[in-house]
Backbone as a ProteinNet text record, in pm:
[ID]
protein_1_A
[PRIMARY]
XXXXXXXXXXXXXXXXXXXXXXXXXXXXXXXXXXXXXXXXXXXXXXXXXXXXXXXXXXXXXXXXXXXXXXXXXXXXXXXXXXXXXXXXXXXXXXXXXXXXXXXXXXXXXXXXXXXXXXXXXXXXXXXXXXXXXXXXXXXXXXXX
[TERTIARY]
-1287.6	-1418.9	-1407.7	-1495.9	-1475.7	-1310.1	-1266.5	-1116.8	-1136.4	-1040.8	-1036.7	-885.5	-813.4	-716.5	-726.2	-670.1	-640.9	-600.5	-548.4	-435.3	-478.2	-590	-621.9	-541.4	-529.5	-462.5	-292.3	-237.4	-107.5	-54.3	80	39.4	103.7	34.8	51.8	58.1	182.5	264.9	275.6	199.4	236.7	309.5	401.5	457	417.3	480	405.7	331.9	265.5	202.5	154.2	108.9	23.1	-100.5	-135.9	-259.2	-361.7	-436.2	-537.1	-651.3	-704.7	-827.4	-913	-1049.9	-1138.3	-1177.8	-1221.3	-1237.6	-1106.7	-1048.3	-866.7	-908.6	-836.7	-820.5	-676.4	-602.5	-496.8	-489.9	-465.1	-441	-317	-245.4	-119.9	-125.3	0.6	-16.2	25.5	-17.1	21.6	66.4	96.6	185.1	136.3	85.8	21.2	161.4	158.1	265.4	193.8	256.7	201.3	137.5	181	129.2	11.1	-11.6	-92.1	-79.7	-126.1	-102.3	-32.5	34.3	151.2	133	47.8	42.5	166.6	219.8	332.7	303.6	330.6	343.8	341.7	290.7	290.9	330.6	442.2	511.9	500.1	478.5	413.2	532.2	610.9	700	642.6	686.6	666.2	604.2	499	462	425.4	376.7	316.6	161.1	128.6	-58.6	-68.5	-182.8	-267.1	-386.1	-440.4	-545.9	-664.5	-773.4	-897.6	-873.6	-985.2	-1009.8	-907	-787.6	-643.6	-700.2	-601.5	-572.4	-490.3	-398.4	-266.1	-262.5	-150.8	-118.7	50.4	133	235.5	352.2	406	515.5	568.6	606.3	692	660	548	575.8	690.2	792.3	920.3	832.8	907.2	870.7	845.6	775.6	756.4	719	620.8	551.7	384.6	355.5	235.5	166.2	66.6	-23.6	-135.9	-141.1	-248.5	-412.7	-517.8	-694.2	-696.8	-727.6	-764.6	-626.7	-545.3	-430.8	-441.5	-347	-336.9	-251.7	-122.8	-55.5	-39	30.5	37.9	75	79	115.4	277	318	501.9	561.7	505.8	553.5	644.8	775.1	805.3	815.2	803.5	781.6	920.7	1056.5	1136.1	1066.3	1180.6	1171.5	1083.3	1040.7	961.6	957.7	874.8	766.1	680.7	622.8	479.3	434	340.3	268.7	104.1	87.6	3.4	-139.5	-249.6	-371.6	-403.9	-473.4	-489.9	-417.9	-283.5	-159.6	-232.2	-128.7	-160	-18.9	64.5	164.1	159.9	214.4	252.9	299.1	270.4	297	445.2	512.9	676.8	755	671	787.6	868.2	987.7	1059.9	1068.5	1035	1066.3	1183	1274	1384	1335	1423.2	1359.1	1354.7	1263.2	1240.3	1177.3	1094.2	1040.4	927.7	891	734.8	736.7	557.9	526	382.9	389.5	226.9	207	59.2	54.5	-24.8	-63.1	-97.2	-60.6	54.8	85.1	194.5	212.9	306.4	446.6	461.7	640.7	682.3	821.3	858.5	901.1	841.1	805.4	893.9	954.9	1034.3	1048.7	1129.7	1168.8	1150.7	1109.4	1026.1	1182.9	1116.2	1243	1343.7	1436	1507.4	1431.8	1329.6	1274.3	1169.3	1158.4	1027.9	998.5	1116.2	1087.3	1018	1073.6	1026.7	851.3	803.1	697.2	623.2	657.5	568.6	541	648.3	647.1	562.1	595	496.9	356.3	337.5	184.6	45.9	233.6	83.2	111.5	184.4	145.5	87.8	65.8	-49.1	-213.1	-196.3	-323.4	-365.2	-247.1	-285.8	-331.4	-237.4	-305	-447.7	-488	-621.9	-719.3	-668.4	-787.4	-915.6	-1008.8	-1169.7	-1285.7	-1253.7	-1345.8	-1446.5	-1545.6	-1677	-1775	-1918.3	-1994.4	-1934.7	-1869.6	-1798.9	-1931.9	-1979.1	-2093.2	-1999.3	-2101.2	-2115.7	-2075.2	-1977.1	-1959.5	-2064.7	-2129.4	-2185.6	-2170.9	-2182.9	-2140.8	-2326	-2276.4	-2404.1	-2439
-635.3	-575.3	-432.2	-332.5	-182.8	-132.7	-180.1	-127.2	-24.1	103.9	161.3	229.6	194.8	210.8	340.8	437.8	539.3	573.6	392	448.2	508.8	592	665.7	825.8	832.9	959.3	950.6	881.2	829.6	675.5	644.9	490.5	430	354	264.8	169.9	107.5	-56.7	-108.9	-295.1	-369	-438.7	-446.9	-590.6	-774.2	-799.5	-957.7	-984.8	-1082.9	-1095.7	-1012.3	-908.2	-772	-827	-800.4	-771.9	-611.7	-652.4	-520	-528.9	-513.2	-528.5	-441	-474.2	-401.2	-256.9	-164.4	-50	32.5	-7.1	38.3	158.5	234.4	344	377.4	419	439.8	463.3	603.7	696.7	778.1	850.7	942.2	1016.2	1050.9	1194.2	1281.9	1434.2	1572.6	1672.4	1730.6	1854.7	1961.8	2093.3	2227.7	2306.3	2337.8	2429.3	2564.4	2624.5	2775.7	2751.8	2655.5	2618.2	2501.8	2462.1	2354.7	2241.7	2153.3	2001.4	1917.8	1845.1	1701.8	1637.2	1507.8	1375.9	1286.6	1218.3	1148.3	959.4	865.2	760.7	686.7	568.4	474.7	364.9	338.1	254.5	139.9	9.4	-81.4	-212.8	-224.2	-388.7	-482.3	-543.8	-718.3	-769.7	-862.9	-882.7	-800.5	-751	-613.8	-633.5	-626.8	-610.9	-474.6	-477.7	-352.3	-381.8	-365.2	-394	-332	-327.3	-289.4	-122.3	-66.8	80.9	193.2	119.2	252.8	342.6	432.2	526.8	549.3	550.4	515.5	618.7	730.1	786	830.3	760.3	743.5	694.5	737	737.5	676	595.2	447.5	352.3	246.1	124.1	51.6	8.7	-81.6	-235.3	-345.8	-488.8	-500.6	-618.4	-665	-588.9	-519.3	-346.5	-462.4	-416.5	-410.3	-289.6	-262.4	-142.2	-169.2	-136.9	-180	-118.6	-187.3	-113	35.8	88	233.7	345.2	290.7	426.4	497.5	596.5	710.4	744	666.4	740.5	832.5	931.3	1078.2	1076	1207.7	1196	1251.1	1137.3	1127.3	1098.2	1002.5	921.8	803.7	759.7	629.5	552.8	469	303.6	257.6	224.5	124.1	-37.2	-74.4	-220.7	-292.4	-392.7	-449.4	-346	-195.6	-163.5	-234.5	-229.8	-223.9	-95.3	1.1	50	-16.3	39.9	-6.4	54.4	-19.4	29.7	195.5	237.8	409.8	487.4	470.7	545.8	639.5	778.9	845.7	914.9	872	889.1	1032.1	1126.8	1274	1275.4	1363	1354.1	1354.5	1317.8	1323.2	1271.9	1217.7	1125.3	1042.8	978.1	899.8	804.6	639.7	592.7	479.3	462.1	365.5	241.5	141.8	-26.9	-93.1	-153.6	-240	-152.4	-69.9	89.7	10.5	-24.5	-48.4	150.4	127.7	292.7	317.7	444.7	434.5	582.8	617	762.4	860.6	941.4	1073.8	1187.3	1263.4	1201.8	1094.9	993.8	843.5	913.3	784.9	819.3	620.1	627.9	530.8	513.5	387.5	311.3	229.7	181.4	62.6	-63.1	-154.2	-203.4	-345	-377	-525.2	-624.6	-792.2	-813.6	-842.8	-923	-926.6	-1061.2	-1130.9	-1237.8	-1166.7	-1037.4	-993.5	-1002.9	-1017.9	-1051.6	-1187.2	-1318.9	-1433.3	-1414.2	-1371.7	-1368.7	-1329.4	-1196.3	-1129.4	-1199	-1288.7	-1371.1	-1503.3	-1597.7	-1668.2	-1613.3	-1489	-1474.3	-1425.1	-1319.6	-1334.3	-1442.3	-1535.6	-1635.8	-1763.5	-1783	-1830	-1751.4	-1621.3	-1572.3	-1622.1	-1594.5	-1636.4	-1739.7	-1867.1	-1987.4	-2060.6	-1953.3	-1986.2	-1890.8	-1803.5	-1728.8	-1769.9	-1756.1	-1796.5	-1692.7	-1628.7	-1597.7	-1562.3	-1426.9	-1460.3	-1393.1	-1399.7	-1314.3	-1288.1	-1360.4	-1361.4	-1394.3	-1294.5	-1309.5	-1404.8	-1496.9	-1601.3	-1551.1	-1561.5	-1534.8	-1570.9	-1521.2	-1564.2	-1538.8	-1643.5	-1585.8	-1580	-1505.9	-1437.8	-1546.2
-355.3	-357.3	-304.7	-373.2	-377.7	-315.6	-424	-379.1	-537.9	-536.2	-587.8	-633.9	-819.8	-811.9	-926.4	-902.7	-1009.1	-1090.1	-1138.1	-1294.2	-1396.7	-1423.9	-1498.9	-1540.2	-1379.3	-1354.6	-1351.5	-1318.8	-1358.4	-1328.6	-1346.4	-1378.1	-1218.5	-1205.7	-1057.7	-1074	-1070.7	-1086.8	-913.4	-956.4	-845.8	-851.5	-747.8	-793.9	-778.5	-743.4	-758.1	-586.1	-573.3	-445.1	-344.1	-442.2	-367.8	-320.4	-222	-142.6	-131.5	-183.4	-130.8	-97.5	-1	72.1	30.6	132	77	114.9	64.3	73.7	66.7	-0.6	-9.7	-150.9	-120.6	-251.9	-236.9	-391.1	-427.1	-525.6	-502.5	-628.9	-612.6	-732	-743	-638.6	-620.8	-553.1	-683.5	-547.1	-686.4	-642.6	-717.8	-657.2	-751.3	-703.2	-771.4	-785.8	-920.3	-980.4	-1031	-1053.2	-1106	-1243.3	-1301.2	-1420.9	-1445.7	-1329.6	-1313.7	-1201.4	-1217.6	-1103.3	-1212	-1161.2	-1167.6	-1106.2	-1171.2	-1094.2	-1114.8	-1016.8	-991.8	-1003.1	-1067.6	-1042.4	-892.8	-866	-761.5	-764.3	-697.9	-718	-565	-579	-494.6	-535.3	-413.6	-497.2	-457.7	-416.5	-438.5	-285.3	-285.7	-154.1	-52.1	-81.6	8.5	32.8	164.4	226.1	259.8	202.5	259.8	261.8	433.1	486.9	440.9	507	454.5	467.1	409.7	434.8	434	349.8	372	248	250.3	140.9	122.5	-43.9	-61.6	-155	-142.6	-211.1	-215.4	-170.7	-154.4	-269.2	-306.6	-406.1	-477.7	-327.7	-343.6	-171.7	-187.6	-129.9	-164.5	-82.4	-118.4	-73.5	-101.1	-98.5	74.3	70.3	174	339.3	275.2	355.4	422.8	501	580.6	643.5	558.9	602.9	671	811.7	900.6	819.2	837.7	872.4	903.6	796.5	806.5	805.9	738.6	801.1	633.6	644.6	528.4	508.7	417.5	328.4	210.6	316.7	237.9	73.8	4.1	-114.7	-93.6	-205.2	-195.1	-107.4	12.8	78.9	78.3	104.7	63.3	166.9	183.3	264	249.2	281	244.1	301	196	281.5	426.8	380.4	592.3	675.8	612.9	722.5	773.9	866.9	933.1	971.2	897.1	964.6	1019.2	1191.7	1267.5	1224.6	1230	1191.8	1248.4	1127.6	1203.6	1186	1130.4	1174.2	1008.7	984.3	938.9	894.1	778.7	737.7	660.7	725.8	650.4	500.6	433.5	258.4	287.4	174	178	294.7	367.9	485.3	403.8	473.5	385.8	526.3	580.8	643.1	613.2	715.8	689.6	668.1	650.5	654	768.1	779.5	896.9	1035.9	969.9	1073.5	1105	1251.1	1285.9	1303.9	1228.2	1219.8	1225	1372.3	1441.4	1445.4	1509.5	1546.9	1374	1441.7	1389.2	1432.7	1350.9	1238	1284.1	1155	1192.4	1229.3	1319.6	1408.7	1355.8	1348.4	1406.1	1551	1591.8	1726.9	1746.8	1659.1	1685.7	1557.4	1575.7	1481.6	1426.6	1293.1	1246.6	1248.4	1284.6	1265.2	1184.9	1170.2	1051.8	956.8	1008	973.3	850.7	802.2	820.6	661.2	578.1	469.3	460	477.2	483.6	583.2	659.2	706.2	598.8	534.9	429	303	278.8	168	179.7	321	368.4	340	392.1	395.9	297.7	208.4	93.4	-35.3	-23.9	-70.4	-19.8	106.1	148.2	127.9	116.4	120.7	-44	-121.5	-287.8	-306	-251.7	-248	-172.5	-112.1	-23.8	-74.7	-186.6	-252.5	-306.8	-256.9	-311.3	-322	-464.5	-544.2	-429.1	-434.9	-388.4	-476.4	-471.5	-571.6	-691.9	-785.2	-927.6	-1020.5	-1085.4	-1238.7	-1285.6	-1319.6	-1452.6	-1571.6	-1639.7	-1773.2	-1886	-1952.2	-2094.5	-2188.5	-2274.4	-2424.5	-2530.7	-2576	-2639.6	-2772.3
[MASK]
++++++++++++++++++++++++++++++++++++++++++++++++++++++++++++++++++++++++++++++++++++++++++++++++++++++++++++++++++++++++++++++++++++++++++++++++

């Protein structure tokens, strides 16, 4: 619900067992050339949450990423592998974080490190969230 995705403007692939909450927006990033703007692709792998109210404009999410309530990834940002960034945090355009980065602050720092369990947690959870998915306010289909 009011999540907002931008593939209009260039194309943004998820991978499987994505999560996106509500009030989430994610759109390209761009880059101004002398000749114009270049929107860039978004790339999101496999099993990845993102909490309510982010803004995603980041490059490349790698698999099994957790984006806290309210934070802001920059444009051309990449995520490797089992991040956590912490709610709020505020990821600079073009950061590149390592795998397994817990990542906080404005602008985001890594803090310290997720554990090696962190794939299997991420996988546990958004396929429990899939399997406990229930529809809310869904219109009635009709046929005319």
């Amino acid at each position: 619900k009011d999540v907002i995705i931008r593939g209009d403007l260039a194309a943004i692939r998820s991978g499987r067992f994505c999560i996106i909450r509500k009030g989430t927006l994610i759109r390209p990033s761009s880059k101004k050339f002398s000749k114009g703007v270049t929107l860039f692709p978004v790339h999101i792998g496999d099993h990845v949450m993102i909490e309510e109210d982010c803004v995603i404009s980041a490059a490349e999410i790698c698999s099994f990423v957790h984006i806290g309530a309210g934070s802001v990834i920059g444009g051309s940002a990449v995520l490797k592998e089992c991040c956590r960034v912490l709610p709020g945090s505020v990821v600079a355009a073009d950061s590149v974080f390592p795998p397994y980065s817990t990542i906080a602050g404005n602008p985001a720092r890594v803090i310290g490190q997720e554990p090696e369990c962190t794939e299997d947690l991420m996988t546990e959870a958004t396929k429990q969230y899939y399997d406990n998915f229930q529809p809310s306010n869904m219109p009635k289909a009709s046929f005319a």
